[in-house]
C-alpha positions as CSV (number, residue, x, y, z in Angstrom):
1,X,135.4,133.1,77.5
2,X,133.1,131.5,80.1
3,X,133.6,134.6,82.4
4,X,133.2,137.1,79.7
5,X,129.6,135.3,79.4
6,X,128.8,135.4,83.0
7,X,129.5,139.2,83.1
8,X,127.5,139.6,80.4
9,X,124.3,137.9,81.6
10,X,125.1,139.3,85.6
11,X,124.9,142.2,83.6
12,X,121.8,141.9,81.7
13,X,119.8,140.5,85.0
14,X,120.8,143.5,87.1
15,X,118.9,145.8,84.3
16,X,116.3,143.7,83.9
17,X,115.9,143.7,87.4
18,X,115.9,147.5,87.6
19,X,113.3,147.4,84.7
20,X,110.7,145.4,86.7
21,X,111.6,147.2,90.2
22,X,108.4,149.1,90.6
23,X,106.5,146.7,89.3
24,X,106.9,143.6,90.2
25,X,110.0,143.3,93.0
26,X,109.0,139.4,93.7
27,X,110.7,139.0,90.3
28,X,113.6,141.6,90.5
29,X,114.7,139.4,93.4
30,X,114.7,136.6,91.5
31,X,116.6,137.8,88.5
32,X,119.1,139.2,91.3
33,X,119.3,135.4,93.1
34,X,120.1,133.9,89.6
35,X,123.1,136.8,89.0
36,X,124.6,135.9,92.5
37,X,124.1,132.1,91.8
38,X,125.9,132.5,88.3
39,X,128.6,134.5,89.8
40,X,129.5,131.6,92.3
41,X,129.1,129.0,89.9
42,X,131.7,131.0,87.5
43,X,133.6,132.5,90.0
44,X,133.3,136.0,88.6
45,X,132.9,138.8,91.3
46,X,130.2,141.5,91.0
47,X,130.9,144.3,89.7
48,X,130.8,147.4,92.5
49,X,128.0,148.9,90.1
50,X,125.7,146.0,91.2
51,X,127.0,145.0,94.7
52,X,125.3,148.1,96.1
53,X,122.0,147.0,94.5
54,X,122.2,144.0,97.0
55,X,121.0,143.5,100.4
56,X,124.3,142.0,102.3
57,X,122.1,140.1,104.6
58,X,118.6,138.5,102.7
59,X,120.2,138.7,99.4
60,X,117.4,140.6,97.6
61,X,117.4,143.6,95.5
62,X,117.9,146.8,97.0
63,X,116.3,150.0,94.9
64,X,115.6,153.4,96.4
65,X,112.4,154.3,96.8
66,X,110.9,150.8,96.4
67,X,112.7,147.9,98.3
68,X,115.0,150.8,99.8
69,X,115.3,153.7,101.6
70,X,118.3,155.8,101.1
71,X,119.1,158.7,103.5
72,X,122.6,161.3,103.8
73,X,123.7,161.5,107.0
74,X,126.1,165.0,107.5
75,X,127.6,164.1,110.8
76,X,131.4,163.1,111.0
77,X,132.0,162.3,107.2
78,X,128.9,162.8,104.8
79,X,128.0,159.0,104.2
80,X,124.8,158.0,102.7
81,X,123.4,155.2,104.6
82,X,120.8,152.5,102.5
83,X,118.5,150.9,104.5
84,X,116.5,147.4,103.4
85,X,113.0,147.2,104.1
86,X,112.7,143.9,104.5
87,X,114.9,143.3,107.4
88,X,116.2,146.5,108.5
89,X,120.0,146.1,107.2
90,X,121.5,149.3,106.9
91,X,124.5,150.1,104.4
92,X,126.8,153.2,105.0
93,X,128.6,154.3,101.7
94,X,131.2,157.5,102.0
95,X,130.1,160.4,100.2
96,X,133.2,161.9,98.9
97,X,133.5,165.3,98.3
98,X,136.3,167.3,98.3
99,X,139.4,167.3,100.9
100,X,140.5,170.5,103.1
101,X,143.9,170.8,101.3
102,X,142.0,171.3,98.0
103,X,140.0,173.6,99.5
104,X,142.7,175.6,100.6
105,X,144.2,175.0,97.1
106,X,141.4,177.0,95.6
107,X,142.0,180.0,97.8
């Protein structure tokens, strides 16, 4: 019941935090500090959706274009790699695409 709650309001914070993004990313961050501070208190983790709208190392809200930059990197395995603007962290995400076996499958 409780958790159900907390993933509904982590939920609704997230989007209102992508709603005021452009605008006014002061308060993004905050909406994004009070969804990590109610998921701790209820013990409920984020959903994947949302972790990769956070900054692993200040905590604050990571969107492309504003408080982000977001660039794909070919070499080895294509992996997109997010980078904050406020202090530099850098996130790599696999870009999966499709294996050489199905490849050959489609041959």
């Amino acid at each position: 019941m409780l958790q159900d709650l907390a993933r509904q309001r982590i939920d609704n914070l997230f989007s209102l935090a992508i709603r005021t993004a452009h605008s006014r990313p002061d308060l993004s961050d905050r909406y994004v500090a009070m969804a990590l501070k109610l998921s701790e208190r209820t013990r409920v983790r984020l959903p994947r959706q949302w972790r990769y709208f956070v900054c692993r190392s200040c905590k604050r809200f990571l969107y492309a274009g504003t408080t982000a930059r977001v660039r794909i990197q070919q070499r080895r395995s294509p992996h997109a790699v997010v980078t904050c603007l406020r202090c530099g962290e850098m996130k790599r995400y696999l870009l999966k695409g499709e294996s050489k076996s199905e490849r050959e499958g489609k041959q």
